[in-house]
N, C-alpha and C positions, 0 to 999 in steps of 0.2 A: 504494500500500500504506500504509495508515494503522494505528497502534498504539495500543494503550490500556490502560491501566492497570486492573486491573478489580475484583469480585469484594471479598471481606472487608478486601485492604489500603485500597480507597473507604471504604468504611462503616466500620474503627477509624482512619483520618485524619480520618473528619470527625465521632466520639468522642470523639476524643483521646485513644485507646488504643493502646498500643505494635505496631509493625507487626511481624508474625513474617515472612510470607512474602509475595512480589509477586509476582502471576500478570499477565499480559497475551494479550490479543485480538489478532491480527492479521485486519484487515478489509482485504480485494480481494488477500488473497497468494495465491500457489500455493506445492505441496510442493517446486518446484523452485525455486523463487526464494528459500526458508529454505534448500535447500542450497547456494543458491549464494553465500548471505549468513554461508557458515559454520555453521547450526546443524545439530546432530543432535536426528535424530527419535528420540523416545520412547514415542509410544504406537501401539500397533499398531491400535487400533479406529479411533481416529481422529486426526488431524496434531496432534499436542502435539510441539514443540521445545525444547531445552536451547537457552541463550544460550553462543556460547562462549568468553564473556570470563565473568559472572556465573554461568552455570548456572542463568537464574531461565529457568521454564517459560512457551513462548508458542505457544499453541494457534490455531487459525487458526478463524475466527468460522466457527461450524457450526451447522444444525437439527438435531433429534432425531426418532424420530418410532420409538412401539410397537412393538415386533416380536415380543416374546417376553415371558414373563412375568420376575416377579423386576425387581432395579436396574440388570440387566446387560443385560436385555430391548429393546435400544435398536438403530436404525440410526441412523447418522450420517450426513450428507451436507455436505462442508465445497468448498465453491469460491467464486470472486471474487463472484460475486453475493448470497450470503450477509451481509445489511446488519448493522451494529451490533446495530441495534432486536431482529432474529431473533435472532440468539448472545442477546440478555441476556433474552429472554421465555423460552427453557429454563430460566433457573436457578430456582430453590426461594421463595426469600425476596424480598421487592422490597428489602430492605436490604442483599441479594447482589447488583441487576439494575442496580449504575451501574457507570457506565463513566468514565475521566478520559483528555484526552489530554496532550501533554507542555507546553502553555502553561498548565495546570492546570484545564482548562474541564471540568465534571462532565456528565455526558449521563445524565441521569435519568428514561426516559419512563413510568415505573413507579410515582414518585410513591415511592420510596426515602426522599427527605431529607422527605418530609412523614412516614412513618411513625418514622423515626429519631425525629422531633422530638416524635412521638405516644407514641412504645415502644411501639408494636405490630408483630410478627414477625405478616405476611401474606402470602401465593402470589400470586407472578406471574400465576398463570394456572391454570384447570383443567385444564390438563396435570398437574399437582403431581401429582394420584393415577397418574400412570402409574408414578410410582418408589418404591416401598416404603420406599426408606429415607431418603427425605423425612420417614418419622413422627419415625425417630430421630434424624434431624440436627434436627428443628424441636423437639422435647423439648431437646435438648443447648442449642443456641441458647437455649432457654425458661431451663434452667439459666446456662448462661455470664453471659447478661446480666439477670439476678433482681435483682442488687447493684443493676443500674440504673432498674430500676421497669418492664424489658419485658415485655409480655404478650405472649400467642396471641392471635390475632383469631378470632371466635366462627366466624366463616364457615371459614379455618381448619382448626378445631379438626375442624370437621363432617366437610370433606375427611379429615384423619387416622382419622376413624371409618370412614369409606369404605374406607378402605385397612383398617383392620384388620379389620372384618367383609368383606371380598374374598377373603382367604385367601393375598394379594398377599404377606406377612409372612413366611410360611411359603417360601418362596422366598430369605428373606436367610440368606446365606453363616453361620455360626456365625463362622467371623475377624471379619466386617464387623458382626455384632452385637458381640461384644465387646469391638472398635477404638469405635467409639463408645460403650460403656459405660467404656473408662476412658477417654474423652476428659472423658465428666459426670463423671466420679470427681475429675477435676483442678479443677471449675469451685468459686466459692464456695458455690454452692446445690445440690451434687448433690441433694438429695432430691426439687427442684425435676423434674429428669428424669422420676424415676419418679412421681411425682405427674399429672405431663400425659400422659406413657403411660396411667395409670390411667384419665385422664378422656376417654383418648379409644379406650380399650377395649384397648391394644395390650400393656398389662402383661401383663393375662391368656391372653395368646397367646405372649408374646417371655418374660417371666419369672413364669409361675404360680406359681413357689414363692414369689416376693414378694406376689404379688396375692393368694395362702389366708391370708395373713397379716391383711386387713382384715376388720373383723367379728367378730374373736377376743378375747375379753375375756381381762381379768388380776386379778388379784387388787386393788382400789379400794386397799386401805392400800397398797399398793407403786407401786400404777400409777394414779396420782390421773385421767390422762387416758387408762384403762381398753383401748382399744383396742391390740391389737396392733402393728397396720401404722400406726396412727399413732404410735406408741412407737419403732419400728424408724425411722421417715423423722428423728423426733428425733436420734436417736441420729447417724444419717446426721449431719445438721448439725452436732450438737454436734464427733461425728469430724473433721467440715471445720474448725471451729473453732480445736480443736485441733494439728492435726497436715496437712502438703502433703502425705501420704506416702499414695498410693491403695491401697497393699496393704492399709492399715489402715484406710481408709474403705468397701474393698470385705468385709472383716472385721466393721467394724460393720453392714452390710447384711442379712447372712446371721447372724447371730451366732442369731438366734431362730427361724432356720426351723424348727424342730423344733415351735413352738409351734400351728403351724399343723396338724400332724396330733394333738394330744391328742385323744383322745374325747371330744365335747362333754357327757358326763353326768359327768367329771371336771372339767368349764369353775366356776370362773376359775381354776383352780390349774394348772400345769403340770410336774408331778413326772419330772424325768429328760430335760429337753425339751433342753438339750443335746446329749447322748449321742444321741437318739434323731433329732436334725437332721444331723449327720454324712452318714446316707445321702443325704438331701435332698442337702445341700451338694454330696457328692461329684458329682450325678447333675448338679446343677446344673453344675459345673466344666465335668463331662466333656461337655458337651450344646452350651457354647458356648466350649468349648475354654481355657477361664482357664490364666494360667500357673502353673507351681506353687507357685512363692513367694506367690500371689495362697490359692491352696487351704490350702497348709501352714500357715499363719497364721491363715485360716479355723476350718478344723478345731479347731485348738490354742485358737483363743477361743471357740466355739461349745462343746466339751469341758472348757473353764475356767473360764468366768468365772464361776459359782455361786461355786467355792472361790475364787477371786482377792478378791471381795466378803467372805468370811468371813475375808478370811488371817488375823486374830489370832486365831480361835478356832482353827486347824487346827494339830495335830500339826508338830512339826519334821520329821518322819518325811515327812509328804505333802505339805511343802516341797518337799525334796528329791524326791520322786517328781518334782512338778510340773516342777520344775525339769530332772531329769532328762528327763521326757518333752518338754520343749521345747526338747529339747539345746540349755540356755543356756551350757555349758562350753565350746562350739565357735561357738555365735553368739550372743554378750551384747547384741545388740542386738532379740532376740525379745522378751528379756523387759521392753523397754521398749516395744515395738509392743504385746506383748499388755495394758501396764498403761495406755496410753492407749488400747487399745480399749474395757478396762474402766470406766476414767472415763469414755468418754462412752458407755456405757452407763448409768452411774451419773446423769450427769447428762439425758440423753434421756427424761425425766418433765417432766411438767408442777409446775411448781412448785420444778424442783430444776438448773434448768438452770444455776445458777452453784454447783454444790457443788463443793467438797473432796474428794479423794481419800485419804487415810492412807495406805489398802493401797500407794501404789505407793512410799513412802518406808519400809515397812516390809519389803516385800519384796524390795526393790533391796540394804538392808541387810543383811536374812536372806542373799541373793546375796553380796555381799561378803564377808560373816564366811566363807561356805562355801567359796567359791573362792579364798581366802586359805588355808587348808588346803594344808599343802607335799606332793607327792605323791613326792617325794625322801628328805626326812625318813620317813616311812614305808618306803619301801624302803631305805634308811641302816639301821633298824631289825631289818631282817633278813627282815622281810615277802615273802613269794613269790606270782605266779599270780595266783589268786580273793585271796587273802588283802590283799591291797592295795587292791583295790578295797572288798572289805568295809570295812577301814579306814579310807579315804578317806570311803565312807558315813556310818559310826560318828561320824567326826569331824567330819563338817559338819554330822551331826544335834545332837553334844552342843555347837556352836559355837552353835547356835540356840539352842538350849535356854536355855544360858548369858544370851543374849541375851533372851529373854521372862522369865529370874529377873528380869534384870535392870531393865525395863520394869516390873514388877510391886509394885520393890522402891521404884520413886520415889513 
């Protein structure tokens, strides 16, 4: 029984990028010789074991082979005769397909450490299209490692097209599409994700409402790089830029799907496209199951961010609405997601990628002065019911107020 170290912790050790988890191979074992080594079994398809000193997972070298449609569409066959070489020609990537043992000797018959050294992300084998969600893990991959100059390989890319003109796509789980979209959410280049989806057909199958997006013009004085979906992929990055925080990155995603249904004899103007993206949004969530911390923030920036952009010209009055409608009096931390959604929206133009913000030091302020308001003081007052609330309004509208005399007056 020989063991091997396998799989992503190979390829970010010879990176030099931090190891999250260690998977291992077990090559000539049987299921009874891991129980009697102590481990329990974990996966019911096929021999995955927990170590049970560490709890790191050690699967027993197995083929694959078609059986059904979809990533789950698989038989397994895992016994002693099953060689190294076999386990590591299933997986996806050749910079997934090495193998290490414990004197540190690397087993690479896939040519791994030559694409490593290439940055080319390439399939083991033309098995690849048997598993759908191969497009999306090789898109995430495309993303994750962008920082480092890797590409798709053209051959590839071809495969990914195969799968998504297949219908193969249409088969993945809604959980399993959207555990891989925020796994892209977390990398440095999310846009990077959707961008290779795009070029290999599968946006417009996995997320349409992102893909109506290309081709849509803006208004040239606002939107110097005119394009819709390439304004939105901006934004994306700028988001990453900014902020780890993927509720806000999958915010700035979605923030302009509305744009995408204007009537094109109303094109480049898009009057209301906010409001009118909500539904989009919503259908989106519900379709691939998004959480709702992920929606709620959504919404709130897609429905904002016009007035977030004007906040000095708007009423104290529609502050406070805003405010109110982001219930920031119960979680102050929205109105700091929603105002770095809006910067890098601001900044997701060509030409504008290192701006300034105002609004969100102006608004943050407008917040403070209003949520300093004592809601005690008022009812000390004698105030009853509706009456206190009105008050409470009254008084963080004229706290604003106060505060734009005051602005006006420098």
């Amino acid at each position: 029984m020989e063991i091997y170290l396998v799989g992503g912790a190979v390829r970010d050790q010879l990176l030099s990028l931090p190891i999250k988890d260690k998977d291992y191979v077990v090559v000539g074992g049987s299921v009874e010789e891991m129980f009697d080594l102590g481990f329990s079994q974990v996966g019911r398809d096929f021999p995955v074991f927990l170590h049970p000193k560490t709890q790191q997972e050690y699967a027993l070298a197995r083929t694959e082979r078609k059986s059904g449609q979809g990533y789950g569409g698989f038989s397994c066959e895992a016994n002693k005769d099953v060689t190294l070489e076999q386990d590591l020609l299933r997986r996806d990537l050749t910079i997934n397909a090495m193998a290490k043992d414990d004197n540190g000797q690397i087993f690479d018959p896939y040519q791994g450490q030559q694409d490593l050294e290439n940055r080319i992300l390439r399939h083991v084998s033309d098995a690849f299209i048997e598993d759908p969600l191969r497009v999306l893990r090789v898109a995430r991959f495309a993303a994750r490692f962008a920082h480092l100059g890797f590409e798709i390989a053209d051959e590839t890319i071809e495969l990914m097209r195969h799968i998504s003109e297949s219908g193969e796509l249409d088969y993945l789980t809604p959980e399993r599409v959207w555990q891989e979209l925020d796994k892209a959410l977390s990398t440095e280049h999310p846009e990077v994700f959707f961008l290779q989806l795009r070029k290999c057909g599968a946006l417009k199958v996995l997320f349409p409402e992102i893909d109506a997006l290309f081709g849509v013009p803006q208004p040239e004085k606002w939107h110097p790089e005119i394009d819709t979906g390439v304004h939105t992929m901006m934004v994306l990055q700028s988001a990453a830029q900014l902020t780890g925080k993927t509720t806000i990155r999958f915010a700035a995603l979605v923030h302009d799907l509305g744009k995408a249904i204007t009537p094109k004899e109303q094109w480049p103007k898009h009057h209301g496209h906010g409001q009118k993206g909500l539904p989009v949004i919503k259908k989106l969530c519900q379709r691939i199951k998004v959480p709702n911390e992920y929606k709620e923030l959504s919404l709130l920036c897609s429905d904002q961010h016009q007035n977030i952009h004007n906040a000095q010209e708007l009423r104290a009055e529609t502050i406070i609405k805003i405010f109110d409608k982001a219930d920031v009096w119960r979680k102050p931390q929205r109105l700091d997601d929603l105002l770095i959604c809006c910067h890098a929206d601001i900044r997701g133009r060509t030409g504008f990628e290192a701006a300034e913000y105002p609004q969100s030091e102006y608004l943050t302020h407008c917040y403070q002065l209003a949520k300093d308001i004592d809601v005690q003081q008022i009812i000390s007052e004698g105030f009853r019911g509706a009456e206190i609330k009105l008050q409470l309004s009254n008084r963080r509208v004229e706290a604003i107020n106060q505060y734009k005399q005051s602005l006006k007056q420098l």
